[in-house]
N, CA, C and O of each residue as an XYZ file, in Angstrom:
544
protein
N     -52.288    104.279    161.024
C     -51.083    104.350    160.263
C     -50.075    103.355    160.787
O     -49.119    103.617    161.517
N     -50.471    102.034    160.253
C     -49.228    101.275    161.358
C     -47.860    101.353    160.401
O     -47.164    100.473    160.907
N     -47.148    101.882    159.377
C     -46.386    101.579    158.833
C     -45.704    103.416    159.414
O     -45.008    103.924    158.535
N     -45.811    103.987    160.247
C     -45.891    105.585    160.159
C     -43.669    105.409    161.212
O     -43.282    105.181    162.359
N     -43.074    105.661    160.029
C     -42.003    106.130    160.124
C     -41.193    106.814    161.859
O     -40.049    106.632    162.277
N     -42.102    107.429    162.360
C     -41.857    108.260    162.807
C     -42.661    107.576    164.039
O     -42.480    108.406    164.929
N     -43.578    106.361    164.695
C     -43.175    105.778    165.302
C     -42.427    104.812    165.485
O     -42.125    104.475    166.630
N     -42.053    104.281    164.596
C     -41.342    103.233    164.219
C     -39.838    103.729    165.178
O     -39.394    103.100    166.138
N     -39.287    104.946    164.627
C     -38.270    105.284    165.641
C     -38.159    105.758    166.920
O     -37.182    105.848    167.663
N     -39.487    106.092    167.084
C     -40.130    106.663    168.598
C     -40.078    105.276    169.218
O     -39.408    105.214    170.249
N     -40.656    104.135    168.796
C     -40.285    102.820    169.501
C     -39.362    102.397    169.486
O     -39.187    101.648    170.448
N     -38.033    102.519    168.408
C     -37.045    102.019    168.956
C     -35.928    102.857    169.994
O     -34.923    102.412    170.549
N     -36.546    104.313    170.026
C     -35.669    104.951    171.176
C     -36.233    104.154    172.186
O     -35.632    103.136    172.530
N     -37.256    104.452    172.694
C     -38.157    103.966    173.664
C     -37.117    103.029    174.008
O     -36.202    103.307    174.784
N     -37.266    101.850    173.395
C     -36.862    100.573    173.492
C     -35.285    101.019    174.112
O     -35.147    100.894    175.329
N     -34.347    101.427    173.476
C     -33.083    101.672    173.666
C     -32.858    102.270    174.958
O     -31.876    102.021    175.658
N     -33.940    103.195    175.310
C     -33.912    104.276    176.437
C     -33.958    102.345    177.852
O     -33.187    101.859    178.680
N     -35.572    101.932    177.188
C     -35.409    100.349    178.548
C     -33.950     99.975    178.511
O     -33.369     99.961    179.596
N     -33.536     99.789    177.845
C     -32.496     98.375    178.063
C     -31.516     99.281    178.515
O     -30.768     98.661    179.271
N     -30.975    101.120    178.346
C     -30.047    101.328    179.001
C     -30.688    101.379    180.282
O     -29.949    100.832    181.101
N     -32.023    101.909    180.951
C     -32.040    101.633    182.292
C     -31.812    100.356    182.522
O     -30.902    100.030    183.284
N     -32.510     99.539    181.975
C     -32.176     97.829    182.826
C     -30.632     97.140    183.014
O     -30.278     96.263    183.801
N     -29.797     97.931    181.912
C     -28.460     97.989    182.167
C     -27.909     98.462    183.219
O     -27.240     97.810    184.020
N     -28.181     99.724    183.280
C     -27.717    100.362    184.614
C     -28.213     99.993    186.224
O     -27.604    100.317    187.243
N     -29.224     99.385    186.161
C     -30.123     98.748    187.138
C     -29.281     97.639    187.563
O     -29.219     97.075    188.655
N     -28.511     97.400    186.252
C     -27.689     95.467    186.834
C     -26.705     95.883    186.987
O     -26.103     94.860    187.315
N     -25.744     96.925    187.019
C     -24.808     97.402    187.314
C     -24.584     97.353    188.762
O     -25.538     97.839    189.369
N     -23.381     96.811    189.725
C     -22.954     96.512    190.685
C     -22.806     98.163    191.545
O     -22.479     99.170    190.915
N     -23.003     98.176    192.520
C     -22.495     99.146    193.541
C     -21.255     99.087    193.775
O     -20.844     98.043    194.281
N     -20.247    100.222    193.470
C     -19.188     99.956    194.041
C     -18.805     99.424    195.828
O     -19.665     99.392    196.708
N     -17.819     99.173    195.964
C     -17.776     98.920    197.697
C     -17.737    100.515    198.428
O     -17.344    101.510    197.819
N     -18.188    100.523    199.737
C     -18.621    101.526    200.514
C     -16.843    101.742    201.084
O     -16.405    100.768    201.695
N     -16.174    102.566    200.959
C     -14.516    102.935    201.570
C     -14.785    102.866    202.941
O     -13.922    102.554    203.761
N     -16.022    103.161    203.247
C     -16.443    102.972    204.971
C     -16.190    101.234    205.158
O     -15.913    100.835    206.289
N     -16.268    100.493    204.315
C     -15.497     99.017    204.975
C     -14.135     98.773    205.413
O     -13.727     97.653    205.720
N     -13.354     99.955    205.440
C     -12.381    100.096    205.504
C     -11.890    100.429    206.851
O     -10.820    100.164    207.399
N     -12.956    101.091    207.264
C     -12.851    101.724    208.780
C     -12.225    101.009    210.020
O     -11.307    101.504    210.673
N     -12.804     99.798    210.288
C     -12.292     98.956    211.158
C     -10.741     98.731    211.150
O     -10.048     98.774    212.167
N     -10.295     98.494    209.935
C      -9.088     98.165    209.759
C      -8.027     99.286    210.192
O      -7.058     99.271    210.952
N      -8.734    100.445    209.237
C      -8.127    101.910    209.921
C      -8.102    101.852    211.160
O      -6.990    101.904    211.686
N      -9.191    101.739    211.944
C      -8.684    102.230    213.349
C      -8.162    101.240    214.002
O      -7.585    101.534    215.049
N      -8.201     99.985    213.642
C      -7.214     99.015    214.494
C      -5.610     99.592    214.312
O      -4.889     99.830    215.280
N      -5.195     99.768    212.900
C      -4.280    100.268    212.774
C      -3.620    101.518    213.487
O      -2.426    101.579    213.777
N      -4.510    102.456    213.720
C      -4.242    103.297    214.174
C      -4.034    103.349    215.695
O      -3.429    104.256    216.268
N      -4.721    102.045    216.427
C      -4.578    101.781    218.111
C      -3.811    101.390    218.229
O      -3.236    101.573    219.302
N      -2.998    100.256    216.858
C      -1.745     99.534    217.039
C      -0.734    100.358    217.340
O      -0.043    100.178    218.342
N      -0.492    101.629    216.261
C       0.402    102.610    216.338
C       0.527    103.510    217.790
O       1.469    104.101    218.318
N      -0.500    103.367    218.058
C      -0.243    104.282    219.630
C      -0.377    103.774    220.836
O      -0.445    104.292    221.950
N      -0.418    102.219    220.298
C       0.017    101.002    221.427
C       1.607    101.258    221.449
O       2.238    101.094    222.494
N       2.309    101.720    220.103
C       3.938    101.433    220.542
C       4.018    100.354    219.407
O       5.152     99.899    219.258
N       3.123     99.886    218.636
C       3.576     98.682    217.410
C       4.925     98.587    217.264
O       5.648     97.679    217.672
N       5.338     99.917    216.451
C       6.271    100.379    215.192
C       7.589     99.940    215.825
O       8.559     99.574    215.161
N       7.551    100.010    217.278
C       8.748     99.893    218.089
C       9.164     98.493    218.765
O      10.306     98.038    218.821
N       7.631     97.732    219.418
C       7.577     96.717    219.713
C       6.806     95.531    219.121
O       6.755     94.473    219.748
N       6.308     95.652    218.137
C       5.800     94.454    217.231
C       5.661     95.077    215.598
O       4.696     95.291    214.864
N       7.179     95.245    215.447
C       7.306     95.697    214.160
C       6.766     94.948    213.099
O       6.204     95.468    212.135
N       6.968     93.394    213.298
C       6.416     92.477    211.896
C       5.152     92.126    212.025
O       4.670     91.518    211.069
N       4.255     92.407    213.242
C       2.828     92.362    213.218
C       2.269     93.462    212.565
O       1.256     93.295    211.885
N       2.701     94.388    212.656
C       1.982     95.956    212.085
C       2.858     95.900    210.770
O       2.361     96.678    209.956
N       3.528     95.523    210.464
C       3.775     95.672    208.943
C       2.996     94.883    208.397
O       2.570     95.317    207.327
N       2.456     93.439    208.817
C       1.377     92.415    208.181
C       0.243     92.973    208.243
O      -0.448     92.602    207.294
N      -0.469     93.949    209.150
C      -1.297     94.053    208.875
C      -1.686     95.431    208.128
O      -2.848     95.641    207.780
N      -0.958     96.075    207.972
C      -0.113     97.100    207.092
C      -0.505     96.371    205.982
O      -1.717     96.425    205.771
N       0.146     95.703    205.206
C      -0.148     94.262    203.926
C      -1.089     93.956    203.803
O      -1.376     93.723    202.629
N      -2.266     93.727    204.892
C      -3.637     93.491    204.523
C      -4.519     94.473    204.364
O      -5.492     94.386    203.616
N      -4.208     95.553    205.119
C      -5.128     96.783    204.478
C      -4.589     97.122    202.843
O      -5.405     97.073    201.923
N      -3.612     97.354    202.676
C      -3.489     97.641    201.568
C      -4.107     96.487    200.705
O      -5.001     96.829    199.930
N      -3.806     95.372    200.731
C      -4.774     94.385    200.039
C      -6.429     94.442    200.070
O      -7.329     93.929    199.405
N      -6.344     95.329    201.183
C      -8.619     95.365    200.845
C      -8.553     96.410    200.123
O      -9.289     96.406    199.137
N      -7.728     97.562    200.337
C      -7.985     98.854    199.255
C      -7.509     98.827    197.780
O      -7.380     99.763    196.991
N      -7.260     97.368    197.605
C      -6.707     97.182    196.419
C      -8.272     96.258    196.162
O      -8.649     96.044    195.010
N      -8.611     96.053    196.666
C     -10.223     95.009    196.423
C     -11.025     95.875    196.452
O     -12.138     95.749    195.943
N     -10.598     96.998    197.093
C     -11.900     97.608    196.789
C     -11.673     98.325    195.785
O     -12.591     98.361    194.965
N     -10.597     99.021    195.517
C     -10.674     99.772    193.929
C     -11.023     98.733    192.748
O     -11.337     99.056    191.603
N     -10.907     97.419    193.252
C     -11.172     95.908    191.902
C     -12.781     95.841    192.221
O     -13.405     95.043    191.521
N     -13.555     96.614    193.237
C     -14.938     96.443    193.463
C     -15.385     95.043    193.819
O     -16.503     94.628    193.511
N     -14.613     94.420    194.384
C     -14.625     93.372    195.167
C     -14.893     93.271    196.733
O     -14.027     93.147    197.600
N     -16.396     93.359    196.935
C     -16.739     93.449    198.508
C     -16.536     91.999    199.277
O     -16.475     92.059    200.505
N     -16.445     90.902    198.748
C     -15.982     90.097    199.547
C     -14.511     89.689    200.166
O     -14.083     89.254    201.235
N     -14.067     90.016    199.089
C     -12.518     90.169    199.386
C     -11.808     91.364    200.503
O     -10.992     91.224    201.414
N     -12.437     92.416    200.032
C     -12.456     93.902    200.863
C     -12.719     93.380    202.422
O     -11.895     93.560    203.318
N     -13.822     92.798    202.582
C     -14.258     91.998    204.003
C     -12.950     91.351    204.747
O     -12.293     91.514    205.776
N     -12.988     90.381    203.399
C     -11.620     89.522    204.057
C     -10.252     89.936    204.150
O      -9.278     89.354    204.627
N     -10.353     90.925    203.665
C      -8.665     91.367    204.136
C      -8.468     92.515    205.138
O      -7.360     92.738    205.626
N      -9.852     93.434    205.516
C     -10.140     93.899    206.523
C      -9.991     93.136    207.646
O      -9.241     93.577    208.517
N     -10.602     91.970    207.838
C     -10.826     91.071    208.835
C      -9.437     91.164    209.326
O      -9.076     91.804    210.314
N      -8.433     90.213    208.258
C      -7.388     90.413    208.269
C      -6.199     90.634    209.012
O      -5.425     90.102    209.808
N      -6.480     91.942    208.209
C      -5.616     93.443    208.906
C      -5.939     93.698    210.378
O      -5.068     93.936    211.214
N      -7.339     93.629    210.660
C      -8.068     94.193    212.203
C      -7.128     93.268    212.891
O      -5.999     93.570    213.278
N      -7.751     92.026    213.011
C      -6.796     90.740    214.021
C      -5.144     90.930    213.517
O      -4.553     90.453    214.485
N      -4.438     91.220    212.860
C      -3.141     91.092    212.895
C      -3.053     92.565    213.956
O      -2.534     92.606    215.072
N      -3.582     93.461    213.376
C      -3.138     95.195    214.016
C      -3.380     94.727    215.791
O      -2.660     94.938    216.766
N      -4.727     94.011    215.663
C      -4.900     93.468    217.583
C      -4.165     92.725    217.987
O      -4.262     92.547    219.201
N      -2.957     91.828    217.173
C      -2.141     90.762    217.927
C      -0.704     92.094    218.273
O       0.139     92.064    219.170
N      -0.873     92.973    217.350
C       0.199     93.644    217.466
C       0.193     94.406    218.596
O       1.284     94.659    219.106
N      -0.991     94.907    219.190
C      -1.272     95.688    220.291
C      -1.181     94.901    221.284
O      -0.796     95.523    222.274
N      -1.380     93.683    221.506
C      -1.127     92.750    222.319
C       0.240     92.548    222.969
O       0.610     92.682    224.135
N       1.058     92.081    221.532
C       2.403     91.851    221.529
C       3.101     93.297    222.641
O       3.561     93.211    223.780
N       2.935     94.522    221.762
C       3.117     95.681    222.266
C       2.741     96.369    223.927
O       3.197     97.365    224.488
N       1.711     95.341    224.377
C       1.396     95.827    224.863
C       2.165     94.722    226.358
O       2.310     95.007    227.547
N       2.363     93.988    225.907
C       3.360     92.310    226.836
C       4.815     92.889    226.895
O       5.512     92.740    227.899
N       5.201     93.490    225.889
C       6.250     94.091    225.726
C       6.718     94.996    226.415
O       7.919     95.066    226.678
N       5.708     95.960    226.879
C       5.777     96.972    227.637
C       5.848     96.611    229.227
O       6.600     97.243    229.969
N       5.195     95.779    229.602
C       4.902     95.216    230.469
C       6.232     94.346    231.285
O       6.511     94.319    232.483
N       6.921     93.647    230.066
C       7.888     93.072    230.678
C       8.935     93.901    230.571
O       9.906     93.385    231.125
N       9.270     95.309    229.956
C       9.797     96.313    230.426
C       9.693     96.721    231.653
O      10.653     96.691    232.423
N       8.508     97.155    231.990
C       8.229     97.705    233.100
C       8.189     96.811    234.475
O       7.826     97.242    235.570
N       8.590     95.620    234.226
C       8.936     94.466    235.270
C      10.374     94.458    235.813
O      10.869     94.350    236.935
N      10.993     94.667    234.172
C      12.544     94.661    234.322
C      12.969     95.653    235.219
O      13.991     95.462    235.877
N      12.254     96.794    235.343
C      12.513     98.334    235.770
C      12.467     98.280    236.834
O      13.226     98.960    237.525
N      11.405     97.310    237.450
C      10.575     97.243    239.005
C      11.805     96.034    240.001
O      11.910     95.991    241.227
N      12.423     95.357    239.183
C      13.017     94.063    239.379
C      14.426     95.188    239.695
O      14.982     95.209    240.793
N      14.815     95.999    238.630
C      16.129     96.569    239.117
C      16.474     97.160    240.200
O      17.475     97.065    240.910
N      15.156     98.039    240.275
C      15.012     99.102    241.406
C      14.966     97.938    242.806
O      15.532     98.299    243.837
N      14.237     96.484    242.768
C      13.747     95.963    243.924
C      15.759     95.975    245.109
O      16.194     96.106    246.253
N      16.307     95.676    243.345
C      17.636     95.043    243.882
C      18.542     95.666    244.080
O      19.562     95.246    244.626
N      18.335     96.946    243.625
C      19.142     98.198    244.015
C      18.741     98.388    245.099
O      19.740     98.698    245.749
N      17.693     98.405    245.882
C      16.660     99.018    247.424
C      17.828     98.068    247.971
O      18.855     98.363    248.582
N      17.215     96.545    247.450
C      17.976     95.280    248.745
C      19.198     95.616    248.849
O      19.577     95.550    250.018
N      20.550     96.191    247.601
C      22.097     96.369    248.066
C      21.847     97.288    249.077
O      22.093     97.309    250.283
N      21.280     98.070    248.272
C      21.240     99.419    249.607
C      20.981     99.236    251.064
O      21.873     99.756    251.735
N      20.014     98.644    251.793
C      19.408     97.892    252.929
C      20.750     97.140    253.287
O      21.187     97.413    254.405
N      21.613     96.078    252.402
C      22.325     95.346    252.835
C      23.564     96.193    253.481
O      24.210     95.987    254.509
N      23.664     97.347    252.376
C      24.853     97.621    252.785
C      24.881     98.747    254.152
O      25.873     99.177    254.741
N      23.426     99.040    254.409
C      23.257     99.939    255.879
C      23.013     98.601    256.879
O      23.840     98.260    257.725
N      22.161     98.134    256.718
C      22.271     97.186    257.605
C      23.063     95.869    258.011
O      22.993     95.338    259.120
N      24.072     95.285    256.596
C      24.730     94.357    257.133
C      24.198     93.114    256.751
O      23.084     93.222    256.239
N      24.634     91.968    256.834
C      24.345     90.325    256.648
C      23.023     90.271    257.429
O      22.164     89.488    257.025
N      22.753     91.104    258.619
C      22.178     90.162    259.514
C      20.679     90.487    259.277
O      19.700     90.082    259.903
N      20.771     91.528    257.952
C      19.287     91.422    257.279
C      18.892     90.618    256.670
O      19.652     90.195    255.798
N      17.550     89.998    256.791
C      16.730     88.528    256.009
C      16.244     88.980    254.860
O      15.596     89.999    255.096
N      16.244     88.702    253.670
C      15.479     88.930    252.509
C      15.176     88.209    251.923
O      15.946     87.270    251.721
N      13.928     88.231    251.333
C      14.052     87.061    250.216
C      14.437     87.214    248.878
O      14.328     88.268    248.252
N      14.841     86.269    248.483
C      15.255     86.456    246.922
C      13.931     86.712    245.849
O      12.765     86.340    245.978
N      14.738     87.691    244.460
C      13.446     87.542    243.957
C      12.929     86.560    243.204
O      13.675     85.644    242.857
N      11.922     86.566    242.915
C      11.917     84.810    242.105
C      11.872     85.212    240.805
O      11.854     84.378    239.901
């Protein structure tokens, strides 16, 4: 029966049924939100480096670049997502850096006050005829 109605539409489901799998087959993967991670936790080391306080315009930039990968990734754009992760990670690490030099030359200033408060003190029990050196 090659003229038989009733395959005629049995083959063209058939047919319809292929091409929506082969459609869906070419259909892109969205991006994994787990590319995101790195960026998160740089961010998050920045913040409890002290960023917010001592490298405010580094952690807001990289603040700017995460939000720019989660904006690539809702556009399903994994290369972009990459690159603005990248980004974000190295700005959030210059910020921990910054933050972290920052702290440091705090804690110099602190060590430097106290040195010179000790030396008045010394001077003023002992007199001129104590030697010290200056600090450099």
């Amino acid at each position: 029966m090659p003229n038989d109605p009733m395959m005629s539409v049995l083959a063209r489901s058939g047919a319809v049924v292929l091409l929506g799998l082969a459609l869906a087959g070419c259909a892109t993967t969205p991006p994994d939100p787990a590319l995101l991670r790195p960026a998160e936790d740089a961010l998050a080391l920045a913040e409890q480096a002290g960023a917010r306080s001592r490298a405010p315009l580094e952690l807001e930039e990289a603040r700017g670049y995460y939000e720019n990968a989660t904006e690539a990734l809702a556009a399903e754009e994994p290369s972009a997502v990459a690159r603005w992760v990248e980004l974000a990670e190295v700005q959030a690490r210059l910020a921990i850096v910054r933050s972290q030099g920052a702290e440091a030359r705090d804690r110099l200033a602190e060590r430097r006050s106290e040195y010179e408060a000790l030396r008045d003190e010394l001077i003023d029990v002992f007199g001129d005829e104590l030697q010290l050196e200056d600090t450099p």
